[in-house]
N, C-alpha and C positions, 0 to 999 in steps of 0.2 A: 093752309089754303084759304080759308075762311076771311082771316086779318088781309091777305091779297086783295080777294074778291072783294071787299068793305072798302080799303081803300081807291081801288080803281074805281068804285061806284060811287063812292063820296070824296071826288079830288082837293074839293072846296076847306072840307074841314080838316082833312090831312094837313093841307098847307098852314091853314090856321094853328092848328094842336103846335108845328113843327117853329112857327115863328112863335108861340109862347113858349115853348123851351127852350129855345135861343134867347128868349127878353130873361127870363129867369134865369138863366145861367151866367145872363151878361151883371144880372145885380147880385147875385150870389157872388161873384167872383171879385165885384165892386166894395162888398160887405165884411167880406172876408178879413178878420185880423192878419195882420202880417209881423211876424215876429225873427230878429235877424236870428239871434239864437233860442231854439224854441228849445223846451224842455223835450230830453231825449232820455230814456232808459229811465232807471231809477234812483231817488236821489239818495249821494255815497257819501260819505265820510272817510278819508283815507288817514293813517295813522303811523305813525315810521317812528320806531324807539330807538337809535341806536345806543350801544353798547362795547366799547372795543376788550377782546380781549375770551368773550365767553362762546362758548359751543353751541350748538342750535338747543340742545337739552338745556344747558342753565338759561337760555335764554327764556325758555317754554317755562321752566319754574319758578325764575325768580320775577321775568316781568311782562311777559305774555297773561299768563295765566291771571293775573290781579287785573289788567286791562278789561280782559273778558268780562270777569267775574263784577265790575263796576260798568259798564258800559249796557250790560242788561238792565240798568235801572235807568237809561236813558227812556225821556219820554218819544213814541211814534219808532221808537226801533224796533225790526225786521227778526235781522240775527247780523251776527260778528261772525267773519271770517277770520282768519290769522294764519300765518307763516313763520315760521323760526329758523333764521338761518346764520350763522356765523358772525356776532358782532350786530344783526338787526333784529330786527320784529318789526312786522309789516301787518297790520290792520283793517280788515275793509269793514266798516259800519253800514250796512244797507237798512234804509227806515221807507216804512210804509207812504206810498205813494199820499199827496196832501198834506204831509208832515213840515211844520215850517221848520225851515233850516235854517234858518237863524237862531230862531230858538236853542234847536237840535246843537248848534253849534256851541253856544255858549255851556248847553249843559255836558257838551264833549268836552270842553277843556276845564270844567266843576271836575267833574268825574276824574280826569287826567291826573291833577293836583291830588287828589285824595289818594288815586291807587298808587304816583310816587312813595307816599309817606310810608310805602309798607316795603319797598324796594333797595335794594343796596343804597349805600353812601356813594356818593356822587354821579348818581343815576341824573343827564343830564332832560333839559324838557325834549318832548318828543315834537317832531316835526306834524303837524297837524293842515290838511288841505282838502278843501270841499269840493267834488267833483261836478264840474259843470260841460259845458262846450267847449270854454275859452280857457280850459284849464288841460286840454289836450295836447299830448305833444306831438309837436309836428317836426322833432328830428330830434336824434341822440348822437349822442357824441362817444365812442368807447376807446379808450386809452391802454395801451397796451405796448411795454418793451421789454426786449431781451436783455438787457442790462439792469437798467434800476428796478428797485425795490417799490411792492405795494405802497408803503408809506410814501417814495417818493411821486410817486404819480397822483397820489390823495393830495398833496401838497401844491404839484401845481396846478393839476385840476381845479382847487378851489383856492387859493391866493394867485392864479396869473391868467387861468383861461375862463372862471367863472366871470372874474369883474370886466372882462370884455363885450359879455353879451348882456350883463348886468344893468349895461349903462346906456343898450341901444333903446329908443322909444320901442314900448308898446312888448317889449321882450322880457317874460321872467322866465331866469334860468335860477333854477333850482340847485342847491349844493350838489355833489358829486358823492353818485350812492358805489358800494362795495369793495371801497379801499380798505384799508389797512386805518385804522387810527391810531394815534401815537397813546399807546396805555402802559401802564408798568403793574403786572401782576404779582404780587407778592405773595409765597407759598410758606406757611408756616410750618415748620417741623413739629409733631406734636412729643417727640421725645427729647426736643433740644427746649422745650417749654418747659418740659416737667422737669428736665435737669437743673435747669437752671428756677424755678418755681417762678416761672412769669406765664399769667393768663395772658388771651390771648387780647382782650381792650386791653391790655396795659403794652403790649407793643402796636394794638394800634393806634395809642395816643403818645406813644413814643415815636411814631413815623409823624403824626401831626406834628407835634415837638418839634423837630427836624423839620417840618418840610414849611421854610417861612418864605415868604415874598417881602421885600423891604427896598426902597427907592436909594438909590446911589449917591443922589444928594447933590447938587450943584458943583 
C-alpha cells in the first residue's frame, strides 16, 4: 500500500523511473549477442563401434570395455556412458562444460587408434560424431519387410537409399544403424585341433592363406 501511496503522490518520477527502463531495455536488447545455433546442453562426443556377428556380452569385453578404460585419460572429460547391444557399441563422451572440443576431439580419436590395437583382428574404425545443434536429427527413416533378410535391407539402406539423401545440399545422412552386416564367424572345434595337432594361429593363418583378393586382369 505504501509503493501505491508514493506513486500517486510522486506521478512525475514514476513516469520518469518507467521511461529509463524502457531506454534500458531498448539497448540491452540492441547489445545482446545473437547467436543462430547457441550452445545447448553439454558438450558430447558420440562413438559407434560396429562389429557384425558378436552378442552384446562379447561386445562389452572385447571392445566396450578398452574404449572406456582409454577415453578416461581424455583431457576435460565428465564420464563415458556406454551400451552394448548385438553387433554395436554405442558411446556417449560427456566433458566438462568450457572444454575445447576440438582439442577433445582430436584426442578422442588418439585414444580410438590405441584402444583398437588391443581388440579383435579386423575390428573396423568406429564411427566417431560431435554433438552439436546442427547435428540433430530431424527424421528417421526405419526399414522393415516380411520377406527379405536383415542383411538385405542393410544393403539397400546404404548403397540405394543412403546416396539419395547423400547428395541433397545441406543434408547429411548417416549410414544405416541395426542391420545385419555381412560377417563369416568361424567356430573352431577344439577336439578336431588336437586331433589333427593344428593350433589355433596356424588355421588362422591358413584362412589368411586362402582368403586372397587378386584383379582379373584385362
Amino acid at each position: 500500500m505504501r509503493f501505491v501511496l508514493l506513486a500517486l503522490s510522486r506521478p512525475l518520477t514514476v513516469v520518469i523511473a518507467l521511461i529509463a527502463v524502457a531506454l534500458a531495455s531498448v539497448l540491452a536488447l540492441q547489445r545482446m549477442p545473437v547467436d543462430i545455433f547457441p550452445q545447448v546442453g553439454d558438450p558430447v562426443i558420440y562413438v559407434s563401434q560396429p562389429y557384425g556377428g558378436m552378442d552384446p556380452q562379447q561386445m562389452e569385453g572385447y571392445l566396450t570395455y578398452y574404449y572406456e578404460y582409454h577415453f578416461l585419460y581424455i583431457t576435460g572429460i565428465d564420464h563415458v556412458e556406454s551400451r552394448s547391444i548385438p553387433g554395436q557399441a554405442l558411446l556417449k563422451l560427456v566433458f566438462h562444460q568450457g572444454t575445447d572440443m576440438a582439442s577433445a576431439m582430436g584426442e578422442t580419436m588418439g585414444y580410438v587408434t590405441r584402444a583398437r590395437a588391443f581388440m579383435p583382428a579386423g575390428t573396423v574404425p568406429p564411427f566417431i560424431t560431435r554433438f552439436d545443434t546442427g547435428s540433430v536429427a530431424i527424421a528417421q527413416l526405419i526399414f522393415s519387410s516380411p520377406s527379405r533378410t536383415q542383411g538385405d535391407l542393410q544393403d539397400i539402406a546404404l548403397n540405394r537409399v543412403r546416396p539419395l539423401f547423400a547428395t541433397l545440399e545441406g543434408v547429411s545422412a548417416p549410414p544405416p544403424f541395426g542391420g545385419a552386416q555381412r560377417t563369416i564367424v568361424i567356430t573352431l572345434n577344439p577336439d578336431k585341433l588336437q586331433q589333427y595337432c593344428i593350433s589355433p594361429e596356424e588355421a588362422i593363418a591358413a584362412i589368411n592363406r586362402g582368403t586372397v583378393i587378386q584383379p582379373a586382369g584385362d
